[in-house]
Backbone as CSV, one residue per row, in Angstrom:
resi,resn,N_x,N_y,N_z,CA_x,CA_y,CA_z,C_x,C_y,C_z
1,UNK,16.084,18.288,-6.893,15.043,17.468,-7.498,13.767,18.307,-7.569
2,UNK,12.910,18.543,-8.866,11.909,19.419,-8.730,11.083,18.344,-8.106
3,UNK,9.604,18.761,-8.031,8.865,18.199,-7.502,8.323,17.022,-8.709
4,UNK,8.243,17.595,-9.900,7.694,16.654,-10.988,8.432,15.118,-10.270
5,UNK,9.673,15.656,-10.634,10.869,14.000,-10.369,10.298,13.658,-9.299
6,UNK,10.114,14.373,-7.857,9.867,13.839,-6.441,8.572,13.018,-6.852
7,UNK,7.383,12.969,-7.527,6.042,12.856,-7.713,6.597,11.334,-8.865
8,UNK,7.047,11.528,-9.618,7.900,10.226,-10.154,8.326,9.576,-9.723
9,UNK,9.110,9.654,-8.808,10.373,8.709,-7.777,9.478,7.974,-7.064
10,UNK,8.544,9.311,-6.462,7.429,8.752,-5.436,6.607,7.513,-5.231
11,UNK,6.293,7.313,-6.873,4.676,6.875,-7.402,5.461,5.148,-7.882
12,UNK,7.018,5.559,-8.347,7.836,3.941,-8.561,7.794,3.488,-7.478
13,UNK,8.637,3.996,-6.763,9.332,3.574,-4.822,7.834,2.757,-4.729
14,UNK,6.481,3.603,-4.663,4.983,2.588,-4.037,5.099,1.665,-4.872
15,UNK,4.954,1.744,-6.362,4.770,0.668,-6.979,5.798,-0.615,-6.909
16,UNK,7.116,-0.278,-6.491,8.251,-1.240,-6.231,7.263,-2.279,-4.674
17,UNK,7.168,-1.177,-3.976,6.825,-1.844,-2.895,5.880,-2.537,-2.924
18,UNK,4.206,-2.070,-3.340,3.667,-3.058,-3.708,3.841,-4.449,-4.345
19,UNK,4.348,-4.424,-5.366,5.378,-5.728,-6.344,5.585,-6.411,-5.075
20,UNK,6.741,-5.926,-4.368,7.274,-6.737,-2.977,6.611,-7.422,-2.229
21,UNK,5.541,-6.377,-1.836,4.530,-7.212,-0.597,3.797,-8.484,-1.346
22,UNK,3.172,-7.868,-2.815,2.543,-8.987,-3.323,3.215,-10.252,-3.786
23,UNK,4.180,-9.839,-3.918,5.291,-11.223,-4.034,5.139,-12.559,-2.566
24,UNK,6.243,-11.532,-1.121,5.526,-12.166,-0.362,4.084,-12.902,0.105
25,UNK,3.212,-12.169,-0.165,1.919,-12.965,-0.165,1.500,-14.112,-0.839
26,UNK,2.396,-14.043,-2.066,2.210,-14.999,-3.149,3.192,-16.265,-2.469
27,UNK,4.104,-16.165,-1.634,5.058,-16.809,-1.775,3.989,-17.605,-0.433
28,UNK,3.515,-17.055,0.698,2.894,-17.195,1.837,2.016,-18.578,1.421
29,UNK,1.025,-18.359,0.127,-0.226,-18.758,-0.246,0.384,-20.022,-0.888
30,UNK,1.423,-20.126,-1.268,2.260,-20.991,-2.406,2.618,-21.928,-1.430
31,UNK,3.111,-22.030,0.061,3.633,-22.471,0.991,4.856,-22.372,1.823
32,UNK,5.690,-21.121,0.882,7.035,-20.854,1.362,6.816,-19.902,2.306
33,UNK,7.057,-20.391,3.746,6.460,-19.034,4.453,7.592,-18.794,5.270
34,UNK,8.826,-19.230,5.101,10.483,-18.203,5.191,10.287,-17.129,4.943
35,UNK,10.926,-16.156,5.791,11.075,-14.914,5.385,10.147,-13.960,4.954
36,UNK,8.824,-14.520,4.510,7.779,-13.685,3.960,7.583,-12.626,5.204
37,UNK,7.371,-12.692,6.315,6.908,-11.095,7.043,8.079,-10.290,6.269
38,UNK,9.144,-10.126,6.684,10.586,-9.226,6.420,10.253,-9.097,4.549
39,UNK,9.801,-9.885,3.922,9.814,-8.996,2.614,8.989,-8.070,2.425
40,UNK,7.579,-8.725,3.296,6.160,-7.532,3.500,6.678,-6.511,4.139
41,UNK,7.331,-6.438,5.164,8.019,-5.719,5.889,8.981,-4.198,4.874
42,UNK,9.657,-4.507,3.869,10.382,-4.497,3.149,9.525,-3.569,2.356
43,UNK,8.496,-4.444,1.678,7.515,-4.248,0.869,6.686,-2.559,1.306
44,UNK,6.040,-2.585,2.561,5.255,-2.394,2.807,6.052,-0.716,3.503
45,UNK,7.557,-0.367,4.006,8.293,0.372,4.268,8.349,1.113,2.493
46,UNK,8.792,0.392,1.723,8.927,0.977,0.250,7.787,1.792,0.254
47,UNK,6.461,1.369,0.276,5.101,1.752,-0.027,5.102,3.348,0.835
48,UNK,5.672,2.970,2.315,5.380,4.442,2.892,6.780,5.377,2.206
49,UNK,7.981,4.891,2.408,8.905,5.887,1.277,8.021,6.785,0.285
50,UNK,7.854,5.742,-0.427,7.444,6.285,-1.921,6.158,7.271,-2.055
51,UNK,5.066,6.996,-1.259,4.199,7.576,-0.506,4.586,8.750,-0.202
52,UNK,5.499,9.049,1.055,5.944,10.446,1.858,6.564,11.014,0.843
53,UNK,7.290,10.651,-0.367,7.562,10.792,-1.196,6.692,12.160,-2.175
54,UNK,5.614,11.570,-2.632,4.468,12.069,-3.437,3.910,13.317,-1.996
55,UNK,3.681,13.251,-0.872,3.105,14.168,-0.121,3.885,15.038,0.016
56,UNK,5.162,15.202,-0.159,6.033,16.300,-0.292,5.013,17.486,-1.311
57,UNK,5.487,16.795,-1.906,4.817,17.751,-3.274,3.161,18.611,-2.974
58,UNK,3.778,19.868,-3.274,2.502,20.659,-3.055,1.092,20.069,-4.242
59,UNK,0.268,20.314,-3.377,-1.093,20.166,-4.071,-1.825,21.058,-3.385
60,UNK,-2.698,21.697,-4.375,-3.607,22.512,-4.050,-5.082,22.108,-3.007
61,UNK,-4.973,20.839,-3.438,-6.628,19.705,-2.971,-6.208,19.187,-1.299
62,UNK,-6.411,19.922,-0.530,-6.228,19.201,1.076,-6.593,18.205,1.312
63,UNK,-7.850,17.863,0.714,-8.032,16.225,0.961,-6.881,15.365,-0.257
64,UNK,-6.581,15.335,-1.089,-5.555,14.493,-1.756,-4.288,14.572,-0.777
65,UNK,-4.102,15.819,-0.365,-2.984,16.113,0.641,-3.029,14.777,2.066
66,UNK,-3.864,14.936,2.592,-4.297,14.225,3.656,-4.468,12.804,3.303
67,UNK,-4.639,12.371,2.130,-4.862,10.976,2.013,-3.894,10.188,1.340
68,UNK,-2.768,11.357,1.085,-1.267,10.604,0.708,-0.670,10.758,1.978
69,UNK,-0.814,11.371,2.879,-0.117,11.247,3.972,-0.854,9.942,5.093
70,UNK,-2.568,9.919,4.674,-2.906,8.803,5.821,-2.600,7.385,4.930
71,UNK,-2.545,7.406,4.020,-2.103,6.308,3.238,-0.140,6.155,3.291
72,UNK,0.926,7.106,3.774,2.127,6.311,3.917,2.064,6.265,5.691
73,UNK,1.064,6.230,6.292,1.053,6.659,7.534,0.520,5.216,7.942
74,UNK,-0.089,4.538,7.468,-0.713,3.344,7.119,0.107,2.067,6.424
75,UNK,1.057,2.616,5.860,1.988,1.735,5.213,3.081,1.301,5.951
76,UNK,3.592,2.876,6.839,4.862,2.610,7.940,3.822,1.575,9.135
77,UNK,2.823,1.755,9.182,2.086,0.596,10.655,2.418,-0.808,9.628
78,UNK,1.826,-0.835,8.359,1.730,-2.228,8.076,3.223,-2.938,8.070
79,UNK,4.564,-2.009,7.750,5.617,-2.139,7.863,5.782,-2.970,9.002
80,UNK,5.736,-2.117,9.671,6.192,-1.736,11.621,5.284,-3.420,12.015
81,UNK,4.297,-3.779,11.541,3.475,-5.004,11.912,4.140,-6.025,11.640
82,UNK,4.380,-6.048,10.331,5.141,-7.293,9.908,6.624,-7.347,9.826
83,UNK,6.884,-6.491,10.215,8.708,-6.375,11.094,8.783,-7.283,12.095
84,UNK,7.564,-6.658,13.095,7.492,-7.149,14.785,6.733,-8.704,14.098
85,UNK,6.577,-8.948,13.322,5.677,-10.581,13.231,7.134,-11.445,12.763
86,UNK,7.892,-10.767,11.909,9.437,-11.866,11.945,9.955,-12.003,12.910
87,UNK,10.051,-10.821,13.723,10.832,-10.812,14.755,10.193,-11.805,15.992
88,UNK,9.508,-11.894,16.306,8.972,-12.622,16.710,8.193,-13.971,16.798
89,UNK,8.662,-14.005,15.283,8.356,-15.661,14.942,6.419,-16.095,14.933
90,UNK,5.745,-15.172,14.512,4.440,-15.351,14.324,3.593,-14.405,14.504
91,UNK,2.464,-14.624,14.209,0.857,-13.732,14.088,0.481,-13.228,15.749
92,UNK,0.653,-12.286,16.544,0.314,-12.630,17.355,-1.108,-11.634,17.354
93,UNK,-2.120,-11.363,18.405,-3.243,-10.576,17.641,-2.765,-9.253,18.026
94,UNK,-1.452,-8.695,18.770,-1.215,-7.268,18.775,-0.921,-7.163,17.273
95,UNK,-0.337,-8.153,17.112,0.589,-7.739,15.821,-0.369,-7.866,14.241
96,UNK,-1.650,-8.811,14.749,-2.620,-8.597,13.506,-3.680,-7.447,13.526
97,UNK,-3.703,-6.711,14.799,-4.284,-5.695,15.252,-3.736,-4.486,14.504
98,UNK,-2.452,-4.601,14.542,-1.763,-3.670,14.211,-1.522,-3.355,12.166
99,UNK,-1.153,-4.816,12.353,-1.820,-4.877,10.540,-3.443,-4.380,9.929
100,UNK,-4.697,-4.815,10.858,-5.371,-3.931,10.364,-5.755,-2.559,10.352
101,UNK,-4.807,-2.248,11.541,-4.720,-0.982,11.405,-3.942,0.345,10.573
102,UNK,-2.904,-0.772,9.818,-2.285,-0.176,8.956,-2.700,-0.088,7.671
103,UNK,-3.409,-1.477,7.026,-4.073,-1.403,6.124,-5.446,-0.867,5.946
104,UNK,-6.103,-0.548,6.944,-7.305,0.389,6.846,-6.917,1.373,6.615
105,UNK,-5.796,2.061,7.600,-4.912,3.503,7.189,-4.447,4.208,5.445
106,UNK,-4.119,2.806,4.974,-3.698,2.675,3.614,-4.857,2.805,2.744
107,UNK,-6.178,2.176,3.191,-7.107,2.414,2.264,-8.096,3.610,2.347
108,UNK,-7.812,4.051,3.551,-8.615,5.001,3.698,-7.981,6.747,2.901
109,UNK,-7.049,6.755,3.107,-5.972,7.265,2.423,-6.152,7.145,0.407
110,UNK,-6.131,6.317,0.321,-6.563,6.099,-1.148,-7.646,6.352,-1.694
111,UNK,-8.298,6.102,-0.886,-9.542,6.503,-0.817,-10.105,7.855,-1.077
112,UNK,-9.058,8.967,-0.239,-9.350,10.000,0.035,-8.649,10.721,-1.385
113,UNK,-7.483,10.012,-1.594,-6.928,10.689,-2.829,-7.760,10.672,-4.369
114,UNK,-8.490,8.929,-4.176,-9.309,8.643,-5.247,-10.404,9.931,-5.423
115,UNK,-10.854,10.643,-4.157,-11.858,10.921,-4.050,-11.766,12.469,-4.821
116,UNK,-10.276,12.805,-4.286,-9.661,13.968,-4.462,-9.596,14.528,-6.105
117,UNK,-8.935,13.419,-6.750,-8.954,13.013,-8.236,-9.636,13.278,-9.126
118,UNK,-10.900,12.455,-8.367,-12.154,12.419,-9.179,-12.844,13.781,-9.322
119,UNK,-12.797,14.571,-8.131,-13.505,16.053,-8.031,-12.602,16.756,-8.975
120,UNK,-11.010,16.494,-9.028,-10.589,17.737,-9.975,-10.984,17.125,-11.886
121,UNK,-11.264,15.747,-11.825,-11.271,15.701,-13.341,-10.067,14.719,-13.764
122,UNK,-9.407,14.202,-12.719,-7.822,13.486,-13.293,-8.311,12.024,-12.925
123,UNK,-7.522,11.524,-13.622,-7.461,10.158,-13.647,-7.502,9.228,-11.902
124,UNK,-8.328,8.321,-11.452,-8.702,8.143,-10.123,-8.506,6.331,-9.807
125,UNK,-8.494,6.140,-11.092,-8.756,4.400,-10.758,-7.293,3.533,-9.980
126,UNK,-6.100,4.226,-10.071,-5.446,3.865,-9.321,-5.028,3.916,-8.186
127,UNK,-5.799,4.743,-7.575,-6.462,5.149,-5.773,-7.472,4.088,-5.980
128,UNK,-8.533,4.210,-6.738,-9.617,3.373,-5.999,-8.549,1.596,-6.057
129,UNK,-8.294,1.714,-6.896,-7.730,-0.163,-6.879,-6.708,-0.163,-5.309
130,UNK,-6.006,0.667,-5.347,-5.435,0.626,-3.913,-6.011,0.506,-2.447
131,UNK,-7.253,1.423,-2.956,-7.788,0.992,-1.750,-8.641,0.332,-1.425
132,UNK,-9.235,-0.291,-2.944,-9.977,-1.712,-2.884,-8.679,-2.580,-2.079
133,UNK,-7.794,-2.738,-2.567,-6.604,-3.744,-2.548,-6.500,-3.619,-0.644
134,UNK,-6.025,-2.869,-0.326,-5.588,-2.034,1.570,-6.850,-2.450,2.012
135,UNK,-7.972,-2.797,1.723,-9.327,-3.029,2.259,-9.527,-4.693,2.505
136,UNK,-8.842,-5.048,1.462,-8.772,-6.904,1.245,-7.872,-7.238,1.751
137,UNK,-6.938,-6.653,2.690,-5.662,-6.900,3.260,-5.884,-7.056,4.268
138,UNK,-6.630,-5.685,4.679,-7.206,-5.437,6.326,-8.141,-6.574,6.470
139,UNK,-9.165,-6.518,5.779,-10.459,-8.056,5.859,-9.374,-9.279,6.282
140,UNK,-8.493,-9.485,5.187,-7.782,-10.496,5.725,-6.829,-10.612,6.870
141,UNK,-6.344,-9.800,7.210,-5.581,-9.799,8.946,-6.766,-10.082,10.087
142,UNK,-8.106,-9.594,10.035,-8.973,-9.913,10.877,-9.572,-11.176,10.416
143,UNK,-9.581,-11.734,9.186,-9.795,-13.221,9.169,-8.876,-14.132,9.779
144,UNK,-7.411,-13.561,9.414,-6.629,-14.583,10.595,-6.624,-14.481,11.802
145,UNK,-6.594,-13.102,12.244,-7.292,-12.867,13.687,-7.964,-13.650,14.398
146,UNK,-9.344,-14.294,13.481,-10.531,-15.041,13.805,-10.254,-16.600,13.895
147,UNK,-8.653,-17.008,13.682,-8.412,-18.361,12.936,-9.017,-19.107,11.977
148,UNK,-9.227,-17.833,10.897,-9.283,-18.151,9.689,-8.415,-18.411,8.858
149,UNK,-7.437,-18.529,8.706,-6.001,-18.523,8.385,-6.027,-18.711,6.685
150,UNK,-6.811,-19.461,6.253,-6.539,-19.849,4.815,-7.307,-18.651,4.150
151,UNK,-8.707,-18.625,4.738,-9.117,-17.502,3.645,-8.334,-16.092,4.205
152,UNK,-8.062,-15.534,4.949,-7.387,-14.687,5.324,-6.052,-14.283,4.597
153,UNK,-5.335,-15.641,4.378,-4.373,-15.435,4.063,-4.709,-14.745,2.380
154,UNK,-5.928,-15.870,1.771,-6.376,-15.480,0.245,-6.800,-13.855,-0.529
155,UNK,-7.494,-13.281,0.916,-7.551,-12.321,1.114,-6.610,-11.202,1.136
156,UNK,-6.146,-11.532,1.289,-4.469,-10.735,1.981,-4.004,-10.595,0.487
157,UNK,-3.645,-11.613,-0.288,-3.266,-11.773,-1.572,-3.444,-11.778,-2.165
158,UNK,-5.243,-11.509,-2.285,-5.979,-10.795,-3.385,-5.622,-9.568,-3.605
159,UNK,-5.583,-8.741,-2.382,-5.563,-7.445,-1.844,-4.611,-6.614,-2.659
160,UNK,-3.515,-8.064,-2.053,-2.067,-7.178,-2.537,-1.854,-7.046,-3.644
161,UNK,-2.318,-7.632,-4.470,-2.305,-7.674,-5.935,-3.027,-6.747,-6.662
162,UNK,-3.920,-6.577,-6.263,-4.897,-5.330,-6.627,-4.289,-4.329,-6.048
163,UNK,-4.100,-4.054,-5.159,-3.411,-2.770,-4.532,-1.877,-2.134,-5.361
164,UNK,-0.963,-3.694,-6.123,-0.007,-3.644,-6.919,-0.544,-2.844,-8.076
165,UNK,-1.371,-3.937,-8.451,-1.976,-3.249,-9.801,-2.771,-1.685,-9.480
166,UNK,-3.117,-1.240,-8.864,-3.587,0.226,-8.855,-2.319,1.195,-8.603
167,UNK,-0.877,1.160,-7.754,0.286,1.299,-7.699,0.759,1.082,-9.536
168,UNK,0.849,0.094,-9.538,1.686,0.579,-10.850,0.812,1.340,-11.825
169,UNK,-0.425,1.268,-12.099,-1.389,1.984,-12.929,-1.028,3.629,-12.409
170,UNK,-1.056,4.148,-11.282,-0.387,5.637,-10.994,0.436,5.603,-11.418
171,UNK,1.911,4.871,-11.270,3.309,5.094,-11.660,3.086,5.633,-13.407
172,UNK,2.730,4.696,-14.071,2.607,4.620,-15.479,1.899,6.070,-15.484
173,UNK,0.552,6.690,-15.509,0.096,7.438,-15.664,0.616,8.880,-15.071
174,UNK,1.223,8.671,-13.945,2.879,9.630,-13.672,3.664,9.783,-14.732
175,UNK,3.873,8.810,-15.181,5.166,8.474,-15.940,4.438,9.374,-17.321
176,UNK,3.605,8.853,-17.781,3.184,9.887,-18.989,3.052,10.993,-18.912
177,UNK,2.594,11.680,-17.732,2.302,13.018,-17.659,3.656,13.328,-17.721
178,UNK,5.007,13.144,-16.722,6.483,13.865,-17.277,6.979,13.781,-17.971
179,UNK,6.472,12.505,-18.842,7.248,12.855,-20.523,6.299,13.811,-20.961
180,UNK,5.454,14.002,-21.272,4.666,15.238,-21.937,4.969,16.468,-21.507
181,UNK,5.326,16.433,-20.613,5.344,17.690,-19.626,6.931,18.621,-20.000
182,UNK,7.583,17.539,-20.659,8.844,17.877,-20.861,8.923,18.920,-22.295
């Protein structure tokens, strides 16, 4: 697999995962709250795949380097959070502790890549939406934290949606550069 494909595969796998998590959230906010950790869970494992995925790939920019790796590094915690929250049958605050610590990870990471982007001249808005999105996720795990539960949860699912939408906006703009490239 050259790296182009790895940087392709990469940039779907996040965007699949995002889709996922934001699904769950949607499903959370809707009232079906079966199963929703294990799809975030699901969700949020895809995101670091697809992620470690893209950091394979050489880049010249150390900070883009570093902020695809603190961003799937951030994705396996948010995973790893909402694994241990099915498994255990609820929110507990290790386990929302641990969610904001994954989603700060995630945005800070995006952040760093957005930042990375922007200095070489390439296209950036689908880092920044991600890590707008990983930022509204984290806000919201410490709103439920607080027993805030409803806006928290709103939060959470704002997040994820925006964070979807900046995920698939890379994929696509991936996706054009290897057909051209061909």
């Amino acid at each position: 697999m050259t790296e182009d494909e790895l940087l392709l595969y990469g940039a779907w796998v996040d965007a699949i995962g995002t889709i996922v998590s934001a699904y769950a959230e949607l499903r959370e906010i809707s009232g079906f709250n079966d199963e929703n950790d294990k799809i975030v869970s699901i969700g949020e494992g895809l995101q670091a795949v697809g992620t470690a995925m893209m950091g394979i790939v050489t880049t010249e920019d150390p900070m883009n380097f570093a902020g695809t790796w603190v961003d799937a590094a951030g994705a396996a915690t948010a995973s790893l959070a909402a694994y241990r929250q099915s498994v255990e049958g609820g929110e507990s605050d290790a386990n929302l502790r641990l969610e904001v610590l994954g989603d700060t990870f995630q945005a800070m990471g995006s952040a760093m890549s957005a930042l990375a982007e922007y200095r070489a001249g390439a296209p950036y808005a689908g880092n920044v939406l991600q890590s707008l999105g990983a930022t509204l996720e984290a806000l919201g795990a410490l709103f439920e934290q607080k027993s805030r539960e409803e806006q928290g949860q709103m939060l959470a699912t704002v997040g994820a949606i925006i964070q979807a939408t900046g995920a698939n906006l890379n994929a696509v703009l991936i996706s054009f550069d290897h057909m051209n490239s061909d």
